[in-house]
DRENDRENLUM-845205 format. One record per residue (C-alpha): x, y, z. Coordinates in steps of 0.1 Angstrom, whole numbers, plus 5000, padded with zeros to 4 digits. Layout:
<nodes>
XYZ ...
</nodes>
This chain:
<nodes>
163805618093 166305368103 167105248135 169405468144 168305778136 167205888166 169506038191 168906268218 171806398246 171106348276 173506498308 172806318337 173205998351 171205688345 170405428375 168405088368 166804928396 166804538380 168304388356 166204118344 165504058308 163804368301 166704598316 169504348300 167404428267 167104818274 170504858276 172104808245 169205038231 169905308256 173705308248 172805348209 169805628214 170805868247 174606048247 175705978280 178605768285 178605388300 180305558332 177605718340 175305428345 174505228377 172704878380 171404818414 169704468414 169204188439 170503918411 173203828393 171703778360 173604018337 176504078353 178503958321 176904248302 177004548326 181204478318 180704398288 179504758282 181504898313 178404958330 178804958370 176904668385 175604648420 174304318435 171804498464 168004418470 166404708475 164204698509 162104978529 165104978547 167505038528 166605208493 167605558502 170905478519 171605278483 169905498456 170205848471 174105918466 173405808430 170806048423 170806398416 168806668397 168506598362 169306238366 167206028352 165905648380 165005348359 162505138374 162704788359 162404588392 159704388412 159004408443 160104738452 157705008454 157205228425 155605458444 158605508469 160705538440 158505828424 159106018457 162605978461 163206068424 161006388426 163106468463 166206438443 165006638408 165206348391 163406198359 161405888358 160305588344 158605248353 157104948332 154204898359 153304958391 154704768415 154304738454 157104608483 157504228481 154404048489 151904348483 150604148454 150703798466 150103788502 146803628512 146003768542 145504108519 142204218510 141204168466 140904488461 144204608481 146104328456 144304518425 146004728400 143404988399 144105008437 147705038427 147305328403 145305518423 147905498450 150305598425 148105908410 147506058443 151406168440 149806398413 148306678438 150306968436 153006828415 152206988380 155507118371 158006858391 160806628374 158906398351 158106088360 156605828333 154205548349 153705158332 155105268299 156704948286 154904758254 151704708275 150804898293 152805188276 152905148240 149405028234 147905328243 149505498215 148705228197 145305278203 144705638190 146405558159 143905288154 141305538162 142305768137 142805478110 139205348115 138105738112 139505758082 138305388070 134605478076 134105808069 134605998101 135606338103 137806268138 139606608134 142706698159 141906558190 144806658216 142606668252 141406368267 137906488262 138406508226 140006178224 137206038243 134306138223 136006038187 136105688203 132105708215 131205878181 132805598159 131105368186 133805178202 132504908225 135404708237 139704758233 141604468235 145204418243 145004138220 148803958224 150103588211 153103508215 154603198193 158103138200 159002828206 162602668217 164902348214 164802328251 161402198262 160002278294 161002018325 158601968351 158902188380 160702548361 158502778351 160202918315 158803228296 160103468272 160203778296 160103818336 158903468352 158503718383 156703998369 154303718349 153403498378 152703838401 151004008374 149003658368 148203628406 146503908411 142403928406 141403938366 140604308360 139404478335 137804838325 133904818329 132204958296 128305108299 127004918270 127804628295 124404458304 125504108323 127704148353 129903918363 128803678389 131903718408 132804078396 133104338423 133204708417 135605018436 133805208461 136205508457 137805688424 136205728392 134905318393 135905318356 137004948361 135804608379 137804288393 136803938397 137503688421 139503488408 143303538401 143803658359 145903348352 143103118360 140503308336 140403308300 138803538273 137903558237 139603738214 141403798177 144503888162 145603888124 148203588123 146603338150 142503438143 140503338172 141903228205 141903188242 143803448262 144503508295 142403758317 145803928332 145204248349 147204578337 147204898337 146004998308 143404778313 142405068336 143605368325 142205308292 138905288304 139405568324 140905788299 138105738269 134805818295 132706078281 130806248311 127206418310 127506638341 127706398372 126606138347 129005828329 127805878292 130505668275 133505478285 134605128266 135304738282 139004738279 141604438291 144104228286 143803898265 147203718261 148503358246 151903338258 154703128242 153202748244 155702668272 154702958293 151402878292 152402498307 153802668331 150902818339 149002538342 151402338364 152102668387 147802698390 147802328400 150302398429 148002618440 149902958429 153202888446 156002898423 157902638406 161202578421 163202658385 163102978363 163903018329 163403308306 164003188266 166303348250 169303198228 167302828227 164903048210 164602858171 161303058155 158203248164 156803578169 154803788189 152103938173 151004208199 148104498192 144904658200 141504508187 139104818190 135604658178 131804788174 132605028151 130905038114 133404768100 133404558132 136304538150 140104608138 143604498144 146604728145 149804598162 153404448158 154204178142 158104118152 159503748148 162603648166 164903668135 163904028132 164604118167 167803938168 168504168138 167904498159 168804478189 170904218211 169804078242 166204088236 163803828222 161103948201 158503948231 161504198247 162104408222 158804548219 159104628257 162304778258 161904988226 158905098246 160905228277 163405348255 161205558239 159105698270 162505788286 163605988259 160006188258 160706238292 164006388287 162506618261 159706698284 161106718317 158906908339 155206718330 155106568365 153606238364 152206098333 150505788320 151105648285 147605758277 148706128285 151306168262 151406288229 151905948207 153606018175 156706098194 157105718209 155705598181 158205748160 160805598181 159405258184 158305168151 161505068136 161904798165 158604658159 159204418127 155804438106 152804698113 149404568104 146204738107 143504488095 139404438096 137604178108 134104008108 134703808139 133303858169 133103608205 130003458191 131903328161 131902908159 129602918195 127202688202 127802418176 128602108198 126702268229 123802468227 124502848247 122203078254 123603308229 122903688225 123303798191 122204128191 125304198209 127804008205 130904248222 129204218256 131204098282 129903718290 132403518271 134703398296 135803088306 137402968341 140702718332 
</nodes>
C-alpha cells in the first residue's frame, strides 16, 4: 500500500489548537488523507510559528492563547456536531477541551494529556498532583456515563499512541516465534493474559533518536527535533513508570497512588534527571531518559491479569529515550539551571544533515529474551513522505493522523485510549510513514557489561528487575 492509498471523507470542520511542529507536520498529511477542503480548517495558537504554511495551504490562522477564560468564547462558534477539535497544544487543558467537544458533538483527538499552564511545573503543587497517572485519571473520570458520546481519542501520537499498537503486534510475533498458541485476543482480558502466559516481565518504549544538524547548539537555547515545550514539561515532571509484580526492590524514592487501580509508581525526582537501561536494534545498549508518559501507565494498566480482588499479573512498563545529541545538552544545561528554561528555542528541522530515529517496544522475559519491534525512519526518508516533518515528527503526526481517521470511522466510542482500540486499522495507516519495520531478538539484558570496572551487587537470577537506574 502506498502512501496514498488511504482516504477517508470526512464532512465537518477541522480546528487545531497549536501549531507547533507536530501540527505544522499533521497538516500536510491531513490535507492528503481526510476530504474536507482547506476552508474548512481553523488554527487557533498563541504563536506565530507557521503562519507561512496555514497560507500556504489557505488554511485560516488565528494568533489566540487559549486561557480558562477565554477558550469557549474562542473555540465554541467554531465547533459544531460532527466536527472534529485537534488538540496539539500545551498548556491548555485537555480535559476542558474533551468537555467542550462532547457539549458541542464533536470528535476528538490529543497527543497527551495536558493541564492549564503551570499544572505541571509549579512547585508549590504536590508530586503526585504534577504526575501523569494523576492526569489520566482526571481525564478517565469523563468516561462515567459517556459510552455512546462523540469520540474522543486520548495521547494517541507515536508515544504514547502508536506504541501500544505496536505492542500487540510484538505480542503476537513472539507467539508465533516460540510456539504459543495466542489465538484472537480482542478484550483487554484476553490481551492481558497472552502477555502473562508468554511471560512478559518488562515493555519498553525503547526510542534513540540520531539526527544531528550543521547548526550546533549555542549556549543558552534549548534545540530539539520536536516541541522544546512539550519535552521540558514532559521531562519535569516526576519519573514514572508502570509497577510490574515480579518487581522485588522498590525504589528508595518511589512512591505509590493511594487511589485507582495503583498499576503504576513515581519517583522523586523529575524523569529528565533519571536515566535507565535499555536496547534497541541500530544503537544496542544505552542510557535513556526516565520520561514519564502515558503509556507508561496505561500499559501497565491495560495488560493486569486479576485473581478476584487479587493483582496476578501486570508488567514494568516506561519510557527510555536517547534524544538527538543536542537535545540531550540541552538537557543537561536546562538541569544545571535548576529546571528553568533556556532563554532560546529551537526545534531542528531544515539544518537537519542525517540521522534517524529508531523508535519501538522492547517486550523482554519471554522464552527468547527480550525483542525489538519498531520504526526505523531516517531523515531522508521522512523528507521523502511528508513535508514539514523531521523523521522524529513524522512518526507522531502519522500517528494522529491515523487515530483521527479511526475516530471518524468510529464516531460514537466515547473516550478511548490507544490501548483500546483495535490496532491493525492505525497500523495500516501508519506503516507506510514509518521508513523500515524491524522485529528483532536479543540476548541482552541490564546486567550485560555490569560490574567490570566496579564490583555491583548484581542479581542474576533476574536480570529484568527494576534496580538499574542511574541519577544524571
Amino acid at each position: 500500500m502506498s502512501e496514498h492509498e488511504v482516504h477517508v471523507n470526512f464532512a465537518g470542520r477541522i480546528v487545531f489548537v497549536g501549531f507547533g511542529s507536530i501540527g505544522q507536520g499533521v497538516l500536510p498529511l491531513i490535507l492528503r488523507h481526510i476530504g474536507t477542503s482547506s476552508g474548512r480548517i481553523t488554527i487557533v495558537t498563541a504563536e506565530n510559528s507557521g503562519r507561512s504554511e496555514a497560507e500556504e495551504f489557505g488554511v485560516k490562522f488565528v494568533k489566540t492563547a487559549l486561557t480558562r477564560g477565554n477558550y469557549r468564547q474562542v473555540l465554541e462558534p467554531l465547533l459544531g456536531a460532527g466536527d472534529f477539535l485537534l488538540n496539539l497544544s500545551v498548556d491548555v487543558s485537555s480535559v476542558a477541551l474533551i468537555q467542550l467537544a462532547r457539549e458541542r458533538g464533536a470528535l476528538y483527538l490529543d497527543t497527551c494529556i495536558e493541564p492549564w499552564a503551570g499544572g505541571y511545573t509549579d512547585p508549590k503543587a504536590s508530586v503526585v498532583s504534577r504526575s501523569n497517572y494523576t492526569m489520566r485519571r482526571e481525564a478517565l473520570k469523563l468516561r462515567d456515563g459517556a459510552n455512546k458520546t462523540p469520540t474522543a481519542v486520548l495521547t494517541h501520537g507515536a508515544n504514547p499512541g502508536l506504541v501500544s499498537h505496536l505492542v500487540k503486534q510484538a505480542l503476537l510475533n513472539i507467539a508465533k516465534d516460540t510456539g504459543v498458541d495466542a489465538g484472537t485476543p480482542a478484550s483487554r482480558e484476553a490481551w492481558a493474559r497472552l502477555a502473562q502466559k508468554l511471560g512478559i516481565k518488562v515493555m519498553h518504549i525503547a526510542e534513540r533518536d540520531t539526527q544531528v544538524s550543521n547548526v550546533p547548539k549555542e549556549a543558552n537555547e534549548f534545540v530539539n527535533t520536536w516541541s522544546v515545550d512539550g519535552f521540558v514539561s514532559e521531562g519535569a515532571q516526576p519519573a514514572e513508570l508502570g509497577w510490574g509484580t515480579h518487581e522485588k526492590h522498590f525504589p528508595a524514592d518511589g512512591g505509590r497512588h493511594t487511589v485507582g487501580s495503583g498499576c503504576a509508581i513515581y519517583l522523586t525526582r523529575p524523569g529528565a534527571s533519571t536515566r535507565v537501561r535499555t536496547w534497541t536494534p541500530k544503537a544496542g545498549h544505552f542510557h535513556g531518559f526516565l520520561i514519564t508518559h502515558s503509556e507508561a501507565i496505561s500499559l501497565a494498566d491495560y495488560y493486569t491479569v486479576m485473581d478476584g480482588e487479587r493483582v496476578a499479573y501486570r508488567p514494568t512498563s516506561h519510557y527510555a529515550y536517547h534524544p538527538s545529541d543536542n537535545a540531550v545538552l540541552s538537557v543537561h544545561e536546562f538541569a544545571g539551571n535548576n529546571w528553568h528554561l533556556q532563554d532560546r528555542k529551537r526545534i531542528m528541522l531544515k539544518e537537519i544533515t542525517g540521522g534517524i530515529d529508531e523508535l519501538g517496544v522492547l517486550l523482554a522475559g519471554h522464552k527468547k529474551n527480550a525483542y525489538w519491534y519498531g520504526s526505523q525512519l531516517s531523515i531522508e526518508e521522512a523528507r521523502k513522505l511528508a513535508p514539514y516533518n523531521s523523521a522524529t515528527s513524522l512518526q507522531v503526526t502519522v500517528a494522529a493522523l491515523s487515530g483521527m481517521i479511526w475516530a471518524m470511522e468510529n464516531p460514537t466510542r466515547g473516550i478511548v485510549e490507544p490501548d483500546d482500540m483495535d490496532f491493525e486499522r492505525p497500523l495500516e495507516i501508519c506503516l507506510p510513514y514509518l521508513g523500515k519495520m524491524v522485529g528483532e531478538y536479543t540476548d541482552w539484558t541490564p546486567l550485560q557489561q555490569r560490574g567490570e570496572l566496579f564490583a555491583e551487587d548484581l542479581d542474576t537470577a533476574d536480570p529484568w528487575q527494576f534496580k538499574n537506574v542511574r541519577v544524571v
